[in-house]
N, C-alpha and C positions, 0 to 999 in steps of 0.2 A: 574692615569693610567686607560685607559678603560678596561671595562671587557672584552672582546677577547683577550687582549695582558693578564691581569694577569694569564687567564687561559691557558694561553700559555706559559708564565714561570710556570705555575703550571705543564703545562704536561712535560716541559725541566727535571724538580725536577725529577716525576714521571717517565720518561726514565731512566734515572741517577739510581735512587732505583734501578730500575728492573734490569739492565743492571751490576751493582755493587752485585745485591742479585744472578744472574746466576755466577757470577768470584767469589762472597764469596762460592758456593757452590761447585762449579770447584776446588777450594783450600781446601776447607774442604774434598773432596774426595780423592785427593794425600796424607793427613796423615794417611788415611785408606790403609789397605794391599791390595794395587793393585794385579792385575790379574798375572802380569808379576812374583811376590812372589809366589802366590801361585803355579801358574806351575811349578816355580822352585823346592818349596818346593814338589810337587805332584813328580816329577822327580827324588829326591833324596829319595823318601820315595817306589818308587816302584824299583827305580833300587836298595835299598838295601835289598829290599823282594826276587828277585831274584837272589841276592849276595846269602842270606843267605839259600835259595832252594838251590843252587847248592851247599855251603859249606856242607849241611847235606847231600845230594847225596854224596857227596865228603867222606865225613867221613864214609859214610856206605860201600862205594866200599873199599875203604881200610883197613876197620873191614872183609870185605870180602877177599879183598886181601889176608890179615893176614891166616885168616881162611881155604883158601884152599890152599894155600901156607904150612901150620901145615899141613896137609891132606894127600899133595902130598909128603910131608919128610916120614912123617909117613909111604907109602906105597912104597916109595922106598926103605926104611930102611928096610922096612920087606921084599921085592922082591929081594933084595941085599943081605941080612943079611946073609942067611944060614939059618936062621930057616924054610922055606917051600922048601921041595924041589918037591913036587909033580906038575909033568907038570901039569894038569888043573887049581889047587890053581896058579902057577905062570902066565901062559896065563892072567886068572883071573885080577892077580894083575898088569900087563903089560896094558890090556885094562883100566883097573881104574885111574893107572896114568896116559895114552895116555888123557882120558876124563877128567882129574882134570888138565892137561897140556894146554890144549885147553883152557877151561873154567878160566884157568888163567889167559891167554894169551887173552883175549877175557876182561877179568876187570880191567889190566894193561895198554888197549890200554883205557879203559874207564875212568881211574882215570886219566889218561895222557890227555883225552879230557876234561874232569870236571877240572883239572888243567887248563889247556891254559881258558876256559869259564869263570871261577873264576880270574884270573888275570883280562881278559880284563872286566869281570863287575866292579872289583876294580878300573883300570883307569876310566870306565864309573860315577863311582861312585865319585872318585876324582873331575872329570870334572861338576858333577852334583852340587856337592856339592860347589865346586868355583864359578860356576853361580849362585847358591842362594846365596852368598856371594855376588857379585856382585851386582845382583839383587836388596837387601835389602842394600847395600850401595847407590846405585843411590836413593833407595826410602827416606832415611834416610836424604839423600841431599836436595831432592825433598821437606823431610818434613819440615827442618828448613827454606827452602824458605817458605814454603807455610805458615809456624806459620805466618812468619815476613808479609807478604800479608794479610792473616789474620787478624792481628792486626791493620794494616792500613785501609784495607776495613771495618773493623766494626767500627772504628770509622768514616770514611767518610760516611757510613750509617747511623749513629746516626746523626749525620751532616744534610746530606741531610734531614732526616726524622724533626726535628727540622727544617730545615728551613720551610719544607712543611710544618708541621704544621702552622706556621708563618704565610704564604702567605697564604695560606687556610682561616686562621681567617679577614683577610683583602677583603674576597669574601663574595658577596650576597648569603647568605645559598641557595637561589632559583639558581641559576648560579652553584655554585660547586655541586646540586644537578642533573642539565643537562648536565654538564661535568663528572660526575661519570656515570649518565645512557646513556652514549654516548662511556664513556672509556669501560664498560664493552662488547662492541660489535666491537669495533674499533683496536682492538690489541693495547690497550694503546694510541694512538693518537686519540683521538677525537676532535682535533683541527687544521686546516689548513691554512699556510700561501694562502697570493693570491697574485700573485705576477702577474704583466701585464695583469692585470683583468682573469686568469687564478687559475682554486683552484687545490693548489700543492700536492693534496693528488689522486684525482681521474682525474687532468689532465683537467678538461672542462673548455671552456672559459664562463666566468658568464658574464650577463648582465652589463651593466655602471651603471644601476639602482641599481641592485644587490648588484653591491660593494660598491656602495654611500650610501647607506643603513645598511651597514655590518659596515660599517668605526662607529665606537662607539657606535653602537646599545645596547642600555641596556633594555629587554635581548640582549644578542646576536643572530646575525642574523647566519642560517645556511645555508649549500649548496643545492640547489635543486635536486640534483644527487647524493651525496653519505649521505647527512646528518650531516658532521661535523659541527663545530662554526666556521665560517670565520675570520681570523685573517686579518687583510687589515693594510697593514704598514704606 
């Protein structure tokens, strides 16, 4: 096999690697808690912080409730009762309840609001909480696909990797040492077919000399425009 075509199944291998190590790390990322979890989770953990805001609102108005509800008995009872009969004391006790009437009337329509808020953060919360659910069941799906991908990409890595080693030991050190200082600038292809006396990587048409030249050249022969190893079939 001449040296441009081995280095040219060496760079096939080397796609392969790279191309298989970007999907083993695509699958290694889906067993990790994707984004979509965590919003979820974020979602179920704030809308139950303002559940539980409005239940202690909620509990306090109807501690208060309670409270001035006791207040306004208490002052009726005694406005009513027969123990005061002096007109100012009862004026007095008339405006007190008028004002504990109000102020009731004013925390019953607010317990009645924190009620309705409190229900519907409850559905909200229901609904949050089904989406994480969901959520981490698609993920959970997602992950046994991805073990099972996993499993199969790392050994066709080991695979490929082993063969390259192979092929590599079958190459002139001096040659896989020009095709590594060529891969490292080339985005991994540092080697180009040429097909109609044209090099298929930057597209010029090369000379007839050029490629008669490149046809088994040990070293190999490179492009005069972009610098790769001409592969000539």
């Amino acid at each position: 096999m001449e040296p441009a075509q081995q280095l040219y199944e060496l760079q096939t291998l080397d796609l392969r690697i790279v191309a298989d190590g970007a999907q083993l790390e695509a699958e290694r990322a889906k067993i990790q808690e994707p984004a979509a979890v965590r919003q979820a989770r974020a979602a179920v953990a704030s809308t139950e912080r303002q559940l539980e805001g409005t239940r202690k609102e909620l509990r306090s108005t109807e501690q208060e409730v309670e409270s001035v509800t006791a207040k306004k008995q208490a002052v009726h009872t005694k406005l009513y009762g027969g123990a005061v009969s002096a007109p100012r004391e009862l004026a007095a006790l008339e405006t007190e309840e008028g004002g504990l009437a109000r102020s009731l009337s004013q925390l019953e329509d607010r317990e009645l609001e924190l009620m309705g808020l409190a229900e519907s953060q409850e559905k909200g919360l229901a609904d949050a909480q089904s989406a994480l659910e969901a959520a981490i069941a698609h993920w959970r799906t997602e992950g046994q696909e991805a073990h099972q991908h996993i499993e199969k990409l790392e050994a066709e890595l080991a695979q490929l990797k082993q063969d390259r080693e192979a092929l590599a030991a079958t190459i002139a050190p001096a040659n896989v040492a020009m095709y590594e200082r060529l891969r490292a600038r080339t985005a991994n292809r540092p080697v180009a077919r040429v097909e109609n006396n044209m090099c298929q990587a930057c597209r010029v048409t090369l000379p007839s000399g050029d490629v008669h030249r490149a046809r088994g050249a040990d070293p190999p022969h490179t492009c005069d425009n972009c610098g790769r190893i001409l592969f000539v079939r």
